[in-house]
mmCIF file of the N, C-alpha and C atoms, coordinates in Angstrom:
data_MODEL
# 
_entry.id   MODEL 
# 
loop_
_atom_site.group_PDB 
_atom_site.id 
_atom_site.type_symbol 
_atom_site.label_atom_id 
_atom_site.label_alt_id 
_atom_site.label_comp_id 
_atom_site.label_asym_id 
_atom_site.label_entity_id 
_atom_site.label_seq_id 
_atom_site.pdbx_PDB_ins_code 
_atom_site.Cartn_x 
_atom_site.Cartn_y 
_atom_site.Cartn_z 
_atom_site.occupancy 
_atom_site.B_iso_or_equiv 
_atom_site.pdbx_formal_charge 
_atom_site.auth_seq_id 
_atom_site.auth_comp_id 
_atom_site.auth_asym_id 
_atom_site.auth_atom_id 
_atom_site.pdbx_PDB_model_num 
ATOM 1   N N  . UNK A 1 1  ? 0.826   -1.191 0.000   1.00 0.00 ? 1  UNK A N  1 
ATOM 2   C CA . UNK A 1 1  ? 0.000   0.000  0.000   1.00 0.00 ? 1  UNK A CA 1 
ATOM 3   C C  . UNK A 1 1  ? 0.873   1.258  0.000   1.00 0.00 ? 1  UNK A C  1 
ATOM 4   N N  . UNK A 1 2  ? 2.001   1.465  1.012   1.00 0.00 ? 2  UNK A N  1 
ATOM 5   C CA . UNK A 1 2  ? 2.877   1.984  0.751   1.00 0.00 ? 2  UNK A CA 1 
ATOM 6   C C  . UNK A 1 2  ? 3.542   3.053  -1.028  1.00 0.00 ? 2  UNK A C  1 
ATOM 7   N N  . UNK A 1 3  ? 3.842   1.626  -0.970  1.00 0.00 ? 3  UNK A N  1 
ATOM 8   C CA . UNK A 1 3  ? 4.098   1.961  -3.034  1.00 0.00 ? 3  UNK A CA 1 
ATOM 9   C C  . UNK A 1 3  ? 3.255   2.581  -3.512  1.00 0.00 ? 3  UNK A C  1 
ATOM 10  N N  . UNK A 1 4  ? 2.213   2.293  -3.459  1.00 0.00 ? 4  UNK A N  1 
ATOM 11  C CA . UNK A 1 4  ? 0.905   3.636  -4.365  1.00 0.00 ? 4  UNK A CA 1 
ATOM 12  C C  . UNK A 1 4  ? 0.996   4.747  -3.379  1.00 0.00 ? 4  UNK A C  1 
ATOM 13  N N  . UNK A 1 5  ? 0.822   5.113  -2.347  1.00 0.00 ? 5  UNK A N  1 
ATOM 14  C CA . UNK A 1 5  ? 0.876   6.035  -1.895  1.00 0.00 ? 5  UNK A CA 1 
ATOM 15  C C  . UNK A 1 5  ? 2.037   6.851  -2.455  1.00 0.00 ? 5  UNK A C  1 
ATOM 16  N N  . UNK A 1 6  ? 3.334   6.318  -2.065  1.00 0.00 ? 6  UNK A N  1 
ATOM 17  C CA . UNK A 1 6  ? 4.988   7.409  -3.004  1.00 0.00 ? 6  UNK A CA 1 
ATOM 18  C C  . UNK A 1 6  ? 4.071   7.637  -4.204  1.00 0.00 ? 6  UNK A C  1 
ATOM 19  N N  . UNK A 1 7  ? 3.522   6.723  -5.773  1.00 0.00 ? 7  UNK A N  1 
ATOM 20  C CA . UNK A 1 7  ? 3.690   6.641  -6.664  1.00 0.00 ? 7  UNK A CA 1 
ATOM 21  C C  . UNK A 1 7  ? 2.817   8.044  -6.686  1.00 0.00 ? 7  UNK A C  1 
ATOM 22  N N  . UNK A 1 8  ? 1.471   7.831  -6.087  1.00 0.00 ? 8  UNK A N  1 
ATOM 23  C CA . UNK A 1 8  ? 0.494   8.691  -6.145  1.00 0.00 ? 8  UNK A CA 1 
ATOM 24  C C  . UNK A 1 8  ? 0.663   9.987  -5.960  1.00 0.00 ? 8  UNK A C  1 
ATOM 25  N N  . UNK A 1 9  ? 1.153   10.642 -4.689  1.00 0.00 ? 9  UNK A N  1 
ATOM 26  C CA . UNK A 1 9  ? 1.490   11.265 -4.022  1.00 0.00 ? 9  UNK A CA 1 
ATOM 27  C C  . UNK A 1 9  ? 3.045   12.445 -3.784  1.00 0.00 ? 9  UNK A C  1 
ATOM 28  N N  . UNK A 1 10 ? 4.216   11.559 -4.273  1.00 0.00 ? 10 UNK A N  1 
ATOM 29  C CA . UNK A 1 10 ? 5.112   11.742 -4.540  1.00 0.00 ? 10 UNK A CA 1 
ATOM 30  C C  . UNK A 1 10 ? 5.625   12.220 -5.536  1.00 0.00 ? 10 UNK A C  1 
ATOM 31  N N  . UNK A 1 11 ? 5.299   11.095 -6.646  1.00 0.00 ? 11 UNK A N  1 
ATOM 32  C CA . UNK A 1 11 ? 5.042   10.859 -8.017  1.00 0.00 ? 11 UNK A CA 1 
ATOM 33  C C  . UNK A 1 11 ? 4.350   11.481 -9.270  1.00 0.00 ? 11 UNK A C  1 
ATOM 34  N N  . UNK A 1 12 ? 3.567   11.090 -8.853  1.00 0.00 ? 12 UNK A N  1 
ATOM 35  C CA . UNK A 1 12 ? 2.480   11.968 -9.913  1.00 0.00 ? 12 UNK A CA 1 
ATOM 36  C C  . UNK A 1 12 ? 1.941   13.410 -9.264  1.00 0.00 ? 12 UNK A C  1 
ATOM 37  N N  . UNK A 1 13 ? 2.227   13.339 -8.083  1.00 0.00 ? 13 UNK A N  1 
ATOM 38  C CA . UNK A 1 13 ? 1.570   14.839 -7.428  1.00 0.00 ? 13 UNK A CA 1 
ATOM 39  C C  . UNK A 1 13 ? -0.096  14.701 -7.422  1.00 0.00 ? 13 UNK A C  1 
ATOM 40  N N  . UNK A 1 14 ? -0.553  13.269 -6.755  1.00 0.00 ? 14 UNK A N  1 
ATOM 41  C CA . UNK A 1 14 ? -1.997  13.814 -6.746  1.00 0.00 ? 14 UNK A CA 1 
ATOM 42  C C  . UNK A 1 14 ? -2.215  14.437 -5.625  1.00 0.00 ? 14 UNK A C  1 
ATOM 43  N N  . UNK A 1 15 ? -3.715  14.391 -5.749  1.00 0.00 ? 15 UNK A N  1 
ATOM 44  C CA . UNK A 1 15 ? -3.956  14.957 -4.196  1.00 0.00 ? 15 UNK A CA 1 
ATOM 45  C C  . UNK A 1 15 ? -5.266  14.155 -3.323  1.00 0.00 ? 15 UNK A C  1 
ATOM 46  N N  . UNK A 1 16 ? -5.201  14.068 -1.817  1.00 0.00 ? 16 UNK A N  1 
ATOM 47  C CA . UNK A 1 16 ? -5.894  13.376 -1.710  1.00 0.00 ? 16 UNK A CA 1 
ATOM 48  C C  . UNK A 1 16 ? -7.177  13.527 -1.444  1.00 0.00 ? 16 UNK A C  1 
ATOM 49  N N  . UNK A 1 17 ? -7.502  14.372 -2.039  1.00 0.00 ? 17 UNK A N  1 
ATOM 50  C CA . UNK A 1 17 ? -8.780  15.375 -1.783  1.00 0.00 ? 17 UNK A CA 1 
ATOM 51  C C  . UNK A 1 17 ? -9.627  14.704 -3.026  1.00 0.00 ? 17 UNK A C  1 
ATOM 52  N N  . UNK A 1 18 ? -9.638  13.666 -3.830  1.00 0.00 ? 18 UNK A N  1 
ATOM 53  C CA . UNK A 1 18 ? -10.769 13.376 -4.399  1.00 0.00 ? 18 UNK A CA 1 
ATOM 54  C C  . UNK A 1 18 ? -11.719 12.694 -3.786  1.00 0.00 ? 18 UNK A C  1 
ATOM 55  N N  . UNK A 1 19 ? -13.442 12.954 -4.302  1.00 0.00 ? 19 UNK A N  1 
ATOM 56  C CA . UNK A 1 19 ? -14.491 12.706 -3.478  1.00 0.00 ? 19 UNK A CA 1 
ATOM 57  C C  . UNK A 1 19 ? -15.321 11.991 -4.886  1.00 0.00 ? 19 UNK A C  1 
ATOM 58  N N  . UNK A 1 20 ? -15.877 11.647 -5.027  1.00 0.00 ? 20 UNK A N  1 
ATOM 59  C CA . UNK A 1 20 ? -16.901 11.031 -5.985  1.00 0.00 ? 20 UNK A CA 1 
ATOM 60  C C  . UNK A 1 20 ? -17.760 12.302 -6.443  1.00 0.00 ? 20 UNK A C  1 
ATOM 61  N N  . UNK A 1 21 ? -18.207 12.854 -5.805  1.00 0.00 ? 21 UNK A N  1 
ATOM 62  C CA . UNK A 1 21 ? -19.158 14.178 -5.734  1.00 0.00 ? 21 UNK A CA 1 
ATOM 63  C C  . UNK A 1 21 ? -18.451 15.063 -6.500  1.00 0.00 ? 21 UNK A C  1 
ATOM 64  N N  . UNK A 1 22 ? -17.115 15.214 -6.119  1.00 0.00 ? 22 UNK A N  1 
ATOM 65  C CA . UNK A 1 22 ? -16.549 16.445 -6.738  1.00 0.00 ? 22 UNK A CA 1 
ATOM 66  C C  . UNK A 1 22 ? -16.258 15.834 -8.336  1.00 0.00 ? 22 UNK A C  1 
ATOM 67  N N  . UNK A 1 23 ? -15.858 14.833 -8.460  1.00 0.00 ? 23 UNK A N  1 
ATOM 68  C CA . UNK A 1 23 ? -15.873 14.365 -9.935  1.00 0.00 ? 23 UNK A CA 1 
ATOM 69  C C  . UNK A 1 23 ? -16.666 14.230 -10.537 1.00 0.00 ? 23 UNK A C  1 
ATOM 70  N N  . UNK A 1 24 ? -18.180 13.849 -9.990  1.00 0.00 ? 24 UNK A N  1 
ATOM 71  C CA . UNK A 1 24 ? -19.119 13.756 -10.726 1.00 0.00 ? 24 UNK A CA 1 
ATOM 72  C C  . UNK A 1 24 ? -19.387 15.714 -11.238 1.00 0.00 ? 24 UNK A C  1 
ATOM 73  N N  . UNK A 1 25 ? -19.011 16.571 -10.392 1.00 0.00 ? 25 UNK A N  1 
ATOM 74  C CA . UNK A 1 25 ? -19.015 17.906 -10.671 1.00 0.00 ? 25 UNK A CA 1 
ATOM 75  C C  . UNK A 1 25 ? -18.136 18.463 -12.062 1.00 0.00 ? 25 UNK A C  1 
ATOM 76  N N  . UNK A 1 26 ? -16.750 17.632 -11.538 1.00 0.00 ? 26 UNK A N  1 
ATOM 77  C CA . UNK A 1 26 ? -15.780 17.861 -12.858 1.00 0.00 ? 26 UNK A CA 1 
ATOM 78  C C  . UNK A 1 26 ? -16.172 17.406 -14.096 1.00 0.00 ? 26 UNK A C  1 
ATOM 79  N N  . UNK A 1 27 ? -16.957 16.445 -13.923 1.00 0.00 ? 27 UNK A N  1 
ATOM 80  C CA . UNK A 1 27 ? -17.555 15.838 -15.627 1.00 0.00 ? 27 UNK A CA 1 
ATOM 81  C C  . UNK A 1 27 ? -18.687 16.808 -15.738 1.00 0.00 ? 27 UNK A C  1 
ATOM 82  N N  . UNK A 1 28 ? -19.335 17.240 -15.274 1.00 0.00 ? 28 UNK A N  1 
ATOM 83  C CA . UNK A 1 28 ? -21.071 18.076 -15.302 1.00 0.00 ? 28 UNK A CA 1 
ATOM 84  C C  . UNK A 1 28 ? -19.982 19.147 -16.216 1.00 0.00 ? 28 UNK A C  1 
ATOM 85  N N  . UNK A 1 29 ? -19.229 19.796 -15.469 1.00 0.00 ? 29 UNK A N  1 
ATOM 86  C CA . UNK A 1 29 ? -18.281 21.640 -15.937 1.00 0.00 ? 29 UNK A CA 1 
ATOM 87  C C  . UNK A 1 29 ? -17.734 20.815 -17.145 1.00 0.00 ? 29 UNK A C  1 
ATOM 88  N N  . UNK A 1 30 ? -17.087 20.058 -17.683 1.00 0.00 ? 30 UNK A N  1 
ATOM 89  C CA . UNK A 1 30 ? -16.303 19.372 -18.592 1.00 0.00 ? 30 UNK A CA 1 
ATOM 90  C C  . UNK A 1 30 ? -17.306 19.570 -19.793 1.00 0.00 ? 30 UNK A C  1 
ATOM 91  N N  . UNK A 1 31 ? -18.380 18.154 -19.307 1.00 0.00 ? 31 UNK A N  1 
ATOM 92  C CA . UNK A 1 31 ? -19.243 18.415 -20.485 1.00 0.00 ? 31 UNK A CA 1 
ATOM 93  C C  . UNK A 1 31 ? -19.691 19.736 -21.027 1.00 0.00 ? 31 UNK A C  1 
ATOM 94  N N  . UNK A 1 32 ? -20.099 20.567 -20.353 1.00 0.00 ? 32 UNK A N  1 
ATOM 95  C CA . UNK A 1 32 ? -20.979 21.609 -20.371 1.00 0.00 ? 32 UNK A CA 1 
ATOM 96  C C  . UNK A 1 32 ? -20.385 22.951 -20.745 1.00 0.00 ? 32 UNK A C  1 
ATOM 97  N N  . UNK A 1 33 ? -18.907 22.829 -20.945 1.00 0.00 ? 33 UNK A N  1 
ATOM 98  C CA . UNK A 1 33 ? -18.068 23.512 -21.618 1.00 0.00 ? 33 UNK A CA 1 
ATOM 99  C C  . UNK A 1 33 ? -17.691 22.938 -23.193 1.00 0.00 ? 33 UNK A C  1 
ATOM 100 N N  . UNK A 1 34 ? -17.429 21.703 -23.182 1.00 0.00 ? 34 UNK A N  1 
ATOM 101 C CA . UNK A 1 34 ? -17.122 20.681 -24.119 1.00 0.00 ? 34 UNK A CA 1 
ATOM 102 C C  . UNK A 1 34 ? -18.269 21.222 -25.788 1.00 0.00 ? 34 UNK A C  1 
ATOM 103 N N  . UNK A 1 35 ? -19.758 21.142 -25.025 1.00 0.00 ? 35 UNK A N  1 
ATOM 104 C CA . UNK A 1 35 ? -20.701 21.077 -25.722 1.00 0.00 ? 35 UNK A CA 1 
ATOM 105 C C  . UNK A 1 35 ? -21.288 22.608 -26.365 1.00 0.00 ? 35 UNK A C  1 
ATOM 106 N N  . UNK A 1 36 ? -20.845 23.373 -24.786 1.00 0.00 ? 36 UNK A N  1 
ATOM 107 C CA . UNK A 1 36 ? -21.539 24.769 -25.338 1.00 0.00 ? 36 UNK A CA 1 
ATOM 108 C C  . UNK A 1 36 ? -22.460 25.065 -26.110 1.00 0.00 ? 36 UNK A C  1 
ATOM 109 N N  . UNK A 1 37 ? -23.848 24.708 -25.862 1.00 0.00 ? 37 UNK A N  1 
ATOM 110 C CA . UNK A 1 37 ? -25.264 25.165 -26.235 1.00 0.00 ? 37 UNK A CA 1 
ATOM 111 C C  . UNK A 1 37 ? -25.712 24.075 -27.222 1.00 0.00 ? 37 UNK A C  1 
ATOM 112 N N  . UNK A 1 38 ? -24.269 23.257 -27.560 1.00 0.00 ? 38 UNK A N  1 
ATOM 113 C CA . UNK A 1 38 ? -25.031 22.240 -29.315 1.00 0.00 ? 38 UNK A CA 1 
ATOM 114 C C  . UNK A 1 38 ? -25.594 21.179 -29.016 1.00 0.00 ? 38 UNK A C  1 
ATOM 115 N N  . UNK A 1 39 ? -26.516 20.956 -29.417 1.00 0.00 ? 39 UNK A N  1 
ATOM 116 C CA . UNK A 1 39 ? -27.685 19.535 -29.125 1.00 0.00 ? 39 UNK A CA 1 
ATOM 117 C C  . UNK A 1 39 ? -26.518 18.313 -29.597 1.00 0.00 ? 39 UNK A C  1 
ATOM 118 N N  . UNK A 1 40 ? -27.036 17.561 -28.783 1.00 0.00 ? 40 UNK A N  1 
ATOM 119 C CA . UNK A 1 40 ? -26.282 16.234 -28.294 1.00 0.00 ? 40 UNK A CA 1 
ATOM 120 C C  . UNK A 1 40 ? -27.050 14.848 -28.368 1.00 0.00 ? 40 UNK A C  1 
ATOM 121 N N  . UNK A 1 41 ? -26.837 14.445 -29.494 1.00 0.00 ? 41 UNK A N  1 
ATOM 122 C CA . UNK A 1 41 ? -27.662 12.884 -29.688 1.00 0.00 ? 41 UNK A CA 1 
ATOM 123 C C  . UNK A 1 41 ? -26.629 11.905 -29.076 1.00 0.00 ? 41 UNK A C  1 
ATOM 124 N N  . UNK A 1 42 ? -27.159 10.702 -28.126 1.00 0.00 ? 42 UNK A N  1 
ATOM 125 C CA . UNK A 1 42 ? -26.475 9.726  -28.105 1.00 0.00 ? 42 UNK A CA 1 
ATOM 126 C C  . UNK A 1 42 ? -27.426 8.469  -28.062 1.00 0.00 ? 42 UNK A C  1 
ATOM 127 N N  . UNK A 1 43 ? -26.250 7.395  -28.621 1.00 0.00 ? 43 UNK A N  1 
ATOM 128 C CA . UNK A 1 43 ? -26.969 6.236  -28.876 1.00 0.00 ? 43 UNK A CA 1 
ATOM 129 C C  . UNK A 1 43 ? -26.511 5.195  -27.523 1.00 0.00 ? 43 UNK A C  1 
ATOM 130 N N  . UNK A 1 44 ? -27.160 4.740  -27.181 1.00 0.00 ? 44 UNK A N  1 
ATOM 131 C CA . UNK A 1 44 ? -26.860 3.352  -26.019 1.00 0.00 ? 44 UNK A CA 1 
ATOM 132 C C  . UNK A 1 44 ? -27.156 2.159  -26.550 1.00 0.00 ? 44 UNK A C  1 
ATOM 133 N N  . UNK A 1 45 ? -25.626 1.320  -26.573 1.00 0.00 ? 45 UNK A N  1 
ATOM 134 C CA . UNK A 1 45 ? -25.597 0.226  -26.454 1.00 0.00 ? 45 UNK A CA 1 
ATOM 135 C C  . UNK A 1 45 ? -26.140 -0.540 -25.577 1.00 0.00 ? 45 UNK A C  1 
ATOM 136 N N  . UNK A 1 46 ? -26.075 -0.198 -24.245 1.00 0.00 ? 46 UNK A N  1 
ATOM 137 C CA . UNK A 1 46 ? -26.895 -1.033 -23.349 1.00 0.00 ? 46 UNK A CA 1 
ATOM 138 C C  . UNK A 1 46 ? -25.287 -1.396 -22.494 1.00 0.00 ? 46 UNK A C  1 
ATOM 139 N N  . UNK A 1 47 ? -24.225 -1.413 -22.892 1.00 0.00 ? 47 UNK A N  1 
ATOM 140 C CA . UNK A 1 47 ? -23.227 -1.414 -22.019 1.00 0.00 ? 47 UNK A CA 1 
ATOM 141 C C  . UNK A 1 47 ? -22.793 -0.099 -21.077 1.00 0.00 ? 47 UNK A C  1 
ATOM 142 N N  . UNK A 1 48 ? -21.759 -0.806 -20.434 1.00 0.00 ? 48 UNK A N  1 
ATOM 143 C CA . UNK A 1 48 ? -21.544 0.518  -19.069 1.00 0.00 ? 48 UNK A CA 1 
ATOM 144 C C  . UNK A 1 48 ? -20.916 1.482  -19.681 1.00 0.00 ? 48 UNK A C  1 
ATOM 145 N N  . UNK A 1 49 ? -19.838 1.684  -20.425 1.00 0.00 ? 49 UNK A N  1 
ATOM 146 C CA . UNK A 1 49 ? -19.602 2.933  -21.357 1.00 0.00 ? 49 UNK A CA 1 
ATOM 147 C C  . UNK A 1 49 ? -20.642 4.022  -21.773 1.00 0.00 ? 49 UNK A C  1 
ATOM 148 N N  . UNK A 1 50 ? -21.463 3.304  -22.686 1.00 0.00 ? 50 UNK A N  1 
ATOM 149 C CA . UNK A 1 50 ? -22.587 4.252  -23.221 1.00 0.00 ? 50 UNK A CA 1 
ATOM 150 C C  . UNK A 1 50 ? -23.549 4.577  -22.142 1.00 0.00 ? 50 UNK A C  1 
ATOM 151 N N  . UNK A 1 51 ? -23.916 3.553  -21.509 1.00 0.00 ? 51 UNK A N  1 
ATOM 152 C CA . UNK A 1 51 ? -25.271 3.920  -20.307 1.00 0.00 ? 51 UNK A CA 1 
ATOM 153 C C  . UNK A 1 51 ? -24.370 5.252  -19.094 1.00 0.00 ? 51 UNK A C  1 
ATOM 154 N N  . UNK A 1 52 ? -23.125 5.144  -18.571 1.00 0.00 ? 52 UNK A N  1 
ATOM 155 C CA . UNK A 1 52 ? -22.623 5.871  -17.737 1.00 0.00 ? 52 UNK A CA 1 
ATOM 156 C C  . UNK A 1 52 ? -22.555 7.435  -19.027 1.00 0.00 ? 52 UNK A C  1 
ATOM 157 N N  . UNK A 1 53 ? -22.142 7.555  -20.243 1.00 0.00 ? 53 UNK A N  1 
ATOM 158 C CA . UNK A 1 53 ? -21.846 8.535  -20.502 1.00 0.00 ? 53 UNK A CA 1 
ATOM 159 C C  . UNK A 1 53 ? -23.783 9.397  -20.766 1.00 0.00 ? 53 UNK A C  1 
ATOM 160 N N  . UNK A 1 54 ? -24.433 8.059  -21.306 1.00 0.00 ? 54 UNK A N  1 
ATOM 161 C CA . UNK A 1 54 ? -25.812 8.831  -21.089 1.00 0.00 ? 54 UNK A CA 1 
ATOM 162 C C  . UNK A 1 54 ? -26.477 9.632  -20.157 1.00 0.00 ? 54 UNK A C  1 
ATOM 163 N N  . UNK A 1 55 ? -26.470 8.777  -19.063 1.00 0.00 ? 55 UNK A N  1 
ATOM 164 C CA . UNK A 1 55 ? -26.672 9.530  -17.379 1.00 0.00 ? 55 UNK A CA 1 
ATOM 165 C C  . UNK A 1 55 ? -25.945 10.715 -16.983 1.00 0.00 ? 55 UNK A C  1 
ATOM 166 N N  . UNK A 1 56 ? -24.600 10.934 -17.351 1.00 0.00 ? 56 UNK A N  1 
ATOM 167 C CA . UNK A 1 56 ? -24.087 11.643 -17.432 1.00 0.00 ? 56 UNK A CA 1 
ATOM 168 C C  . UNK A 1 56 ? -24.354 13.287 -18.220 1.00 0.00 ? 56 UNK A C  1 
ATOM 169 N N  . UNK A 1 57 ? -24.753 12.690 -19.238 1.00 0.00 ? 57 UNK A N  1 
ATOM 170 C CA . UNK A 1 57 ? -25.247 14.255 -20.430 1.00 0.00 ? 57 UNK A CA 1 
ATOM 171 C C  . UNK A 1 57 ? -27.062 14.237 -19.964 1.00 0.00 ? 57 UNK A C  1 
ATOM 172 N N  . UNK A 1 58 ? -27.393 13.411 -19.436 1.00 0.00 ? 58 UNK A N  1 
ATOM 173 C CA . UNK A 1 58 ? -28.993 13.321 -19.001 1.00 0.00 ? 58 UNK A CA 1 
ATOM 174 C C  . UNK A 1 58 ? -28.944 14.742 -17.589 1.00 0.00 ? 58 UNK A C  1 
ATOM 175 N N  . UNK A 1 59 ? -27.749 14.402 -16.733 1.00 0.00 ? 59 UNK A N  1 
ATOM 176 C CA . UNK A 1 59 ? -27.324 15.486 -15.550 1.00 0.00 ? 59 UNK A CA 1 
ATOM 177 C C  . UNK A 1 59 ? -27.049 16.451 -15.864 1.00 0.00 ? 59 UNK A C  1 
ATOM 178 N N  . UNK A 1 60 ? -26.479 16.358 -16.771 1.00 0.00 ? 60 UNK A N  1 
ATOM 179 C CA . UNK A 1 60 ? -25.153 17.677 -16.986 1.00 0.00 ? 60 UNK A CA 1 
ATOM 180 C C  . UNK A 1 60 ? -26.441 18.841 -17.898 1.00 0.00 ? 60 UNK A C  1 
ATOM 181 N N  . UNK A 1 61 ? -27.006 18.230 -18.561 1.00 0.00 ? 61 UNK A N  1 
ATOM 182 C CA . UNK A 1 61 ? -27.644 19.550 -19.937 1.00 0.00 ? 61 UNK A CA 1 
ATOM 183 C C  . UNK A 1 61 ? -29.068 19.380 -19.605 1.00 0.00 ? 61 UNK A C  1 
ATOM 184 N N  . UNK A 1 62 ? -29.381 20.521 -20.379 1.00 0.00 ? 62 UNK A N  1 
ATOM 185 C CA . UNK A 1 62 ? -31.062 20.921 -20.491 1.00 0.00 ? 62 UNK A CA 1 
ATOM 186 C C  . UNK A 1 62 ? -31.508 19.803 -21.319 1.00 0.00 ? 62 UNK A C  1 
ATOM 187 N N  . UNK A 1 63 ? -32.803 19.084 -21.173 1.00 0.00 ? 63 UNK A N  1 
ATOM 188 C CA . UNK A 1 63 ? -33.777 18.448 -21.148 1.00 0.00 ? 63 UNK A CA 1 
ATOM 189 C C  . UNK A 1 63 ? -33.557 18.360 -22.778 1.00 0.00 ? 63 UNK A C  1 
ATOM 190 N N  . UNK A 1 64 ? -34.306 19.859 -23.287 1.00 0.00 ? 64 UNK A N  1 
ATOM 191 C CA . UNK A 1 64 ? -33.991 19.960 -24.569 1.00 0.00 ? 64 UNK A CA 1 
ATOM 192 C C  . UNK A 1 64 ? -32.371 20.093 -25.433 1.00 0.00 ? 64 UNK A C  1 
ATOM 193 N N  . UNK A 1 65 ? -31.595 19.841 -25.184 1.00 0.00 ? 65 UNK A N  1 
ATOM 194 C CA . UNK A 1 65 ? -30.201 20.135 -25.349 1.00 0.00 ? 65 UNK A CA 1 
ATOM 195 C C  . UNK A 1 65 ? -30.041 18.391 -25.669 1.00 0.00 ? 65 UNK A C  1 
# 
């Protein structure tokens, strides 16, 4: 456990301040800059890729968007 901690920490310079919440925030600002006002079709496979990025733009944008 050690070892990831240097690698993490040391290493890469993270920090240990990530929360689930706050990332789910960083993808909402990401997208929502990314897209800037343009309508957004997506298709779902039915796998976790497509279904997580759906839910995702379902949060992040207007209804109509």
């Amino acid at each position: 456990m050690q070892i990831f901690k240097n690698f993490l920490f040391d290493i890469a310079h993270c920090q240990p301040s990530f929360t689930v919440g706050s990332r789910i925030e960083e993808a909402f600002t990401y997208i929502r800059s990314f897209v800037k006002g343009q309508i957004v079709f997506i298709l779902c496979s039915g796998g976790v890729d497509s279904s997580v990025c759906a839910a995702l733009l379902t949060r992040a944008l207007p209804t109509e968007q």
